[in-house]
C-alpha positions as protocol buffer text, in pm:
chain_id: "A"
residue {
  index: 1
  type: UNK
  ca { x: 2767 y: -2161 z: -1143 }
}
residue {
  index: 2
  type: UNK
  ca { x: 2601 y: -2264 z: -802 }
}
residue {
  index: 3
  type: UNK
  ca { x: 2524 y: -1878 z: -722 }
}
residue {
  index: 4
  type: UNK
  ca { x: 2424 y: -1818 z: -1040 }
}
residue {
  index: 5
  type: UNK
  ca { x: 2128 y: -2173 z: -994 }
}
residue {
  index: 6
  type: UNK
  ca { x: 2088 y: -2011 z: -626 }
}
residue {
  index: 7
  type: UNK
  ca { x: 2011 y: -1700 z: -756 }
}
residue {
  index: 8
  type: UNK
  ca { x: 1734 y: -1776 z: -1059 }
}
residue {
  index: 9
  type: UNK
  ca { x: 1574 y: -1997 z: -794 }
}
residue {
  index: 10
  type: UNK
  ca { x: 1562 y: -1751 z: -550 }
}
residue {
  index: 11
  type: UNK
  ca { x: 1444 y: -1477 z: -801 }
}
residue {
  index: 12
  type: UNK
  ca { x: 1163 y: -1707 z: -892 }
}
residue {
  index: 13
  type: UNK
  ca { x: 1011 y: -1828 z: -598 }
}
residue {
  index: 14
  type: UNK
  ca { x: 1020 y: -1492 z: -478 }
}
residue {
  index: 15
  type: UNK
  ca { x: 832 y: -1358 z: -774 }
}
residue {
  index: 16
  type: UNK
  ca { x: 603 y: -1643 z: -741 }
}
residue {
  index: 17
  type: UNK
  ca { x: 480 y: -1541 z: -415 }
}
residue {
  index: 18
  type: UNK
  ca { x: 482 y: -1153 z: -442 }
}
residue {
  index: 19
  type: UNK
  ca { x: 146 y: -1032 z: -607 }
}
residue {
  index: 20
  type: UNK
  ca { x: 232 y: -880 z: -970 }
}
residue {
  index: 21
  type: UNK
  ca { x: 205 y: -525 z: -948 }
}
residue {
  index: 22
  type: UNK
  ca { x: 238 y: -184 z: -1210 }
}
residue {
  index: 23
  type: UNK
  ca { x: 597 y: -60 z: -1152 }
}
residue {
  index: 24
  type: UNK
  ca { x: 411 y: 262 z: -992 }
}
residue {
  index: 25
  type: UNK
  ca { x: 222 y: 68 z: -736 }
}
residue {
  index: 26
  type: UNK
  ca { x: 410 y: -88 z: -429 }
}
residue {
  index: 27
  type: UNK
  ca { x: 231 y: -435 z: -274 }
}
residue {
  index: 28
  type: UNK
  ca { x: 321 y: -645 z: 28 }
}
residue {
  index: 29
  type: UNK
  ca { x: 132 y: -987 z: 14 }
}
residue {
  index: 30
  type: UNK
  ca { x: 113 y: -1154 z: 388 }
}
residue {
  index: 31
  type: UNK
  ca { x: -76 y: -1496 z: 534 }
}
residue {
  index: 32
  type: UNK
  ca { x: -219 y: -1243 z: 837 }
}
residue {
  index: 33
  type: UNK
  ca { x: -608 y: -1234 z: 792 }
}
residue {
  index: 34
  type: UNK
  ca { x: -721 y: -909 z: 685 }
}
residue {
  index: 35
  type: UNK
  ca { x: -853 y: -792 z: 1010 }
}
residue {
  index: 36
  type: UNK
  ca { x: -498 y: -858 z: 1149 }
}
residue {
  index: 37
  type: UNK
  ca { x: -306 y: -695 z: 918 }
}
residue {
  index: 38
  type: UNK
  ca { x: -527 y: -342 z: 893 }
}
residue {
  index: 39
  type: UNK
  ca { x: -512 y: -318 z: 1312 }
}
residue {
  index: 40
  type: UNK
  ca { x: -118 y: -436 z: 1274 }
}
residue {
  index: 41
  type: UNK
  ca { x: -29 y: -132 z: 981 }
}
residue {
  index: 42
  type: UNK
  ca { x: -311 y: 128 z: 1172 }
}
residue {
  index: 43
  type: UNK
  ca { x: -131 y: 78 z: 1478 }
}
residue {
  index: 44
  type: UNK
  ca { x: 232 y: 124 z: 1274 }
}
residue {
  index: 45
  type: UNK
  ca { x: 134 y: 400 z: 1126 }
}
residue {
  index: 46
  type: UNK
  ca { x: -27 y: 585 z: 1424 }
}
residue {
  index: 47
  type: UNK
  ca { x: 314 y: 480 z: 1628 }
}
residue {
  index: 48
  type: UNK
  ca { x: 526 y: 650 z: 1323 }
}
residue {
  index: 49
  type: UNK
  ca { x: 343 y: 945 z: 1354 }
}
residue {
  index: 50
  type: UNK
  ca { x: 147 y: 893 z: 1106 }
}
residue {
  index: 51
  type: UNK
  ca { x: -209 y: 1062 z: 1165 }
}
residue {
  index: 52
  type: UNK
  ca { x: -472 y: 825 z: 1022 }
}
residue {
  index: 53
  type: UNK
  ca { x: -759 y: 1045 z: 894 }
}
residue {
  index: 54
  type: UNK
  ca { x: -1001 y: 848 z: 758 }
}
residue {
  index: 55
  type: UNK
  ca { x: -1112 y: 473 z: 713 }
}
residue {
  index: 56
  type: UNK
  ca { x: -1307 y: 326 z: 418 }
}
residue {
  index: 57
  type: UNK
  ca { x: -1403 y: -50 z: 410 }
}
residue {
  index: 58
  type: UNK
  ca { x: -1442 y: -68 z: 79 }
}
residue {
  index: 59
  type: UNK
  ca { x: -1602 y: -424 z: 31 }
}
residue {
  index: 60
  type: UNK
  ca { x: -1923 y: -335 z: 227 }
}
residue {
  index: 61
  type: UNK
  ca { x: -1950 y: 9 z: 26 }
}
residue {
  index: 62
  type: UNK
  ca { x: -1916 y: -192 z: -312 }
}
residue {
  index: 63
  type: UNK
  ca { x: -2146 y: -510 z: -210 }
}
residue {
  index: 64
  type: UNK
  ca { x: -2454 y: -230 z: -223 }
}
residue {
  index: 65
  type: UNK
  ca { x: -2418 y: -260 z: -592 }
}
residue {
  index: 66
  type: UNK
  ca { x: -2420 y: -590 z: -615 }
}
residue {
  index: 67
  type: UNK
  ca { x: -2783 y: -618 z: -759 }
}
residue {
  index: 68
  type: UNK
  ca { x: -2724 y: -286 z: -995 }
}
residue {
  index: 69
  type: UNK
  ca { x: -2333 y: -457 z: -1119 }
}
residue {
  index: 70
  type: UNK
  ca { x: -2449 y: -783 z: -1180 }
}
residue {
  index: 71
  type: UNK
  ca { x: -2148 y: -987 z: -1339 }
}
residue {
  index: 72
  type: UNK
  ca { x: -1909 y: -698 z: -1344 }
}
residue {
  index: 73
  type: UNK
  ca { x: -1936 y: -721 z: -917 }
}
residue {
  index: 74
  type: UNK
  ca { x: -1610 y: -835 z: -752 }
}
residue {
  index: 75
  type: UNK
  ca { x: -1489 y: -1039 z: -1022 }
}
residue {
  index: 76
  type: UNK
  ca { x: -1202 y: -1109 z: -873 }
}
residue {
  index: 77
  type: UNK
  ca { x: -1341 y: -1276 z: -589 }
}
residue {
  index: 78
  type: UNK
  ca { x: -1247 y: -1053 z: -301 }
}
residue {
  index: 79
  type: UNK
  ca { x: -1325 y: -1169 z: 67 }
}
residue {
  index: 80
  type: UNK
  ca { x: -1267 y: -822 z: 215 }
}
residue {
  index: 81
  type: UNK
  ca { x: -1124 y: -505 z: 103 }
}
residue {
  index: 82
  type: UNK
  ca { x: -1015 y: -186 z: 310 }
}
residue {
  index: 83
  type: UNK
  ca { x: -881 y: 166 z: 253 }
}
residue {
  index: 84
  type: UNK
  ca { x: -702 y: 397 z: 516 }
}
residue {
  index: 85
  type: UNK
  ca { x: -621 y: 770 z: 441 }
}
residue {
  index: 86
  type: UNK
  ca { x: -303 y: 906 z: 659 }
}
residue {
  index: 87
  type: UNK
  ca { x: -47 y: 1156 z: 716 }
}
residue {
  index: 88
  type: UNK
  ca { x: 210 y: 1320 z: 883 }
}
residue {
  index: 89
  type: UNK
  ca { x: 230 y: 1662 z: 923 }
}
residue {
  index: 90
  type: UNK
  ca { x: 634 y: 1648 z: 945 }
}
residue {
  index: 91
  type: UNK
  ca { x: 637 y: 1572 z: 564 }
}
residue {
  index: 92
  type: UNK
  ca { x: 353 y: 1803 z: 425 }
}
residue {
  index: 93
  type: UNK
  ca { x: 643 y: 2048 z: 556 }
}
residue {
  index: 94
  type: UNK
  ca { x: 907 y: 1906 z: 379 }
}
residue {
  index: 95
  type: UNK
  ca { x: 733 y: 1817 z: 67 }
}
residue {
  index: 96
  type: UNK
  ca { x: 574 y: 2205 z: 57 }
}
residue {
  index: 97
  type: UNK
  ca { x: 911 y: 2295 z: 136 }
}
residue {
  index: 98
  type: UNK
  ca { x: 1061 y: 2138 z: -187 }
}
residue {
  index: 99
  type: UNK
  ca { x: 753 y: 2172 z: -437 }
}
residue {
  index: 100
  type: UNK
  ca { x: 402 y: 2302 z: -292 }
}
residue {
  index: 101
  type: UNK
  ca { x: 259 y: 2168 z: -623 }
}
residue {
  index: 102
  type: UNK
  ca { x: 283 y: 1770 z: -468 }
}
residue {
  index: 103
  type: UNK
  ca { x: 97 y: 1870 z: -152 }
}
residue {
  index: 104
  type: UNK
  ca { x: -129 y: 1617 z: -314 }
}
residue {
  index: 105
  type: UNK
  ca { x: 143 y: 1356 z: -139 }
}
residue {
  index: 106
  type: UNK
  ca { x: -100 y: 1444 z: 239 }
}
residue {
  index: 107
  type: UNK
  ca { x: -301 y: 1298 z: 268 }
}
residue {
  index: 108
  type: UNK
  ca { x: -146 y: 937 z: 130 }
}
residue {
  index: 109
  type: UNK
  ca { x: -348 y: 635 z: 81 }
}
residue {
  index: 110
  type: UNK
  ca { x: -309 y: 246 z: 88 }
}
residue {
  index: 111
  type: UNK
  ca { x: -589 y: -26 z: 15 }
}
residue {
  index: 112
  type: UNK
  ca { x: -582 y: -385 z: 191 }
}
residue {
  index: 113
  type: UNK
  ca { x: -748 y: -670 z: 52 }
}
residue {
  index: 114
  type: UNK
  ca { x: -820 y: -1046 z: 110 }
}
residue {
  index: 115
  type: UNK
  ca { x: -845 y: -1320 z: -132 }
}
residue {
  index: 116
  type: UNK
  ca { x: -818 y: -1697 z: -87 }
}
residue {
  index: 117
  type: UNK
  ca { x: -758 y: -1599 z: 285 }
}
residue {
  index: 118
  type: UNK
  ca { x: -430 y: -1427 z: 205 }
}
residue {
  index: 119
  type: UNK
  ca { x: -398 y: -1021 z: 239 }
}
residue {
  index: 120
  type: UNK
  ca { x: -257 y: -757 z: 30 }
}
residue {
  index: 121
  type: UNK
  ca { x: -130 y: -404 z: 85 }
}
residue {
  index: 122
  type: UNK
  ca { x: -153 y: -176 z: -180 }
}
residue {
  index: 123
  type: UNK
  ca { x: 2 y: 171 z: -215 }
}
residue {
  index: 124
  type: UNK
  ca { x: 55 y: 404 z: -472 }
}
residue {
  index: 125
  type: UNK
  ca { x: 467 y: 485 z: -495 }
}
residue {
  index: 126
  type: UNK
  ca { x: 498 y: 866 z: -391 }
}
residue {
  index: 127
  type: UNK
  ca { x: 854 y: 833 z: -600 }
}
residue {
  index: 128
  type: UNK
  ca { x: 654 y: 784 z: -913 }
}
residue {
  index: 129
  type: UNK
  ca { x: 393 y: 1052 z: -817 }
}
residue {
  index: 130
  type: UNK
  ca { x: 735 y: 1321 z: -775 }
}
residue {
  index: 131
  type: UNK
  ca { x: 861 y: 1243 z: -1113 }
}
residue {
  index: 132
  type: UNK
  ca { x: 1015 y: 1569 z: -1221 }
}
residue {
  index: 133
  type: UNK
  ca { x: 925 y: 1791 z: -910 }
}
residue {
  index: 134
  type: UNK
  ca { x: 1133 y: 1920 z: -713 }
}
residue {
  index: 135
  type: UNK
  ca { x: 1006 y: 1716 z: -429 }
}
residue {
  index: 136
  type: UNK
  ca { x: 1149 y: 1352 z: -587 }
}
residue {
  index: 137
  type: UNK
  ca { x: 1404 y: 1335 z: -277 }
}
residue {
  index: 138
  type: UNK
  ca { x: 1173 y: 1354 z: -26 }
}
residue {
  index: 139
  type: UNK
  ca { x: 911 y: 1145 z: -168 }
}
residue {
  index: 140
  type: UNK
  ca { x: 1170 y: 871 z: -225 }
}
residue {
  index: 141
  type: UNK
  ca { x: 1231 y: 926 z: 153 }
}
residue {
  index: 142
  type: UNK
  ca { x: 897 y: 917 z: 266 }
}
residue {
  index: 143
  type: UNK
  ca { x: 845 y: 573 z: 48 }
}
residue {
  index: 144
  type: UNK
  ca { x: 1082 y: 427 z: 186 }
}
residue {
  index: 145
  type: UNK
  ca { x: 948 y: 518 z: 526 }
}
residue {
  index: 146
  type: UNK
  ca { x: 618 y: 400 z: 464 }
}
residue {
  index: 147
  type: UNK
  ca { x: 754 y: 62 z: 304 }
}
residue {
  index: 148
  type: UNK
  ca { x: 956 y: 0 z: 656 }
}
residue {
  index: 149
  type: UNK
  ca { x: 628 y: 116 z: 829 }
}
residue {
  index: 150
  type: UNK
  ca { x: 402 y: -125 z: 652 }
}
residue {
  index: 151
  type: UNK
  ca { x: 676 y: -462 z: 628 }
}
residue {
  index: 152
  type: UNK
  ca { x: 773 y: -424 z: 1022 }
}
residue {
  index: 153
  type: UNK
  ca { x: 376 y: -436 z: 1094 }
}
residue {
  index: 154
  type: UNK
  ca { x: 339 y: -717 z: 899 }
}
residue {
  index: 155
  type: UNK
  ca { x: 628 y: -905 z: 1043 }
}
């Protein structure tokens, strides 16, 4: 009976403090400020092997529109929000290897963004991309890799 009050109070407070998120979407919430947690996962990444090709900071880009949006701008109240495009070579192999059709896997992407002075990582599950290729296994593996990639920065 005690495990079973440990455990329901466990499973809530940790849903309580993970963002919600779509079952095909992985996020990492963390107290780091943004700027903190993009150099902490770019660094990650780049020591991984991952090759970070391109960097979008996504907040500046959509505050231009401000004016033009009107209400529809940020309505969620976003502080900052960041984008980094990445990969590693070592899996565009493997992946081709098993299904050239989910080359679409390299370049990856994940988005970063601050609200009430808290950060999130966003990332779009490769897993759920491979559904019913032949590359599932490896995608699973490189998730999982990117997962341990993006909680040890943010640790």
């Amino acid at each position: 009976m005690l495990i079973k009050l440990v455990l329901s109070l466990s499973l809530l407070l940790f849903s309580t403090l993970a963002p919600a998120a779509p079952p095909g979407v992985y996020v990492k919430g963390t107290d780091l400020p943004m700027d903190a947690a993009y150099s902490r996962i770019y660094k990650a990444l780049e020591a991984n092997k991952f090759w970070v090709v391109f960097e979008a900071d996504l907040a500046s880009r959509m505050a231009r529109f401000a004016d033009k949006w009107g209400d529809d701008y940020n309505r969620q109240d976003l502080s900052a929000a960041k984008s980094m495009v990445f990969c590693k070579i070592w899996w565009t192999n493997r992946i081709a290897g098993a299904d050239p059709n989910m080359l679409s896997l390299c370049p990856l992407h994940l988005s970063l963004y601050e609200k009430d002075g808290k950060t999130s990582v966003t990332m779009l599950r490769p897993s759920v991309a491979a559904q019913g290729s032949d590359a599932l296994k490896e995608a699973a593996e490189l998730e999982k890799e990117l997962i341990g990639v993006i909680e040890g920065a943010l640790e």
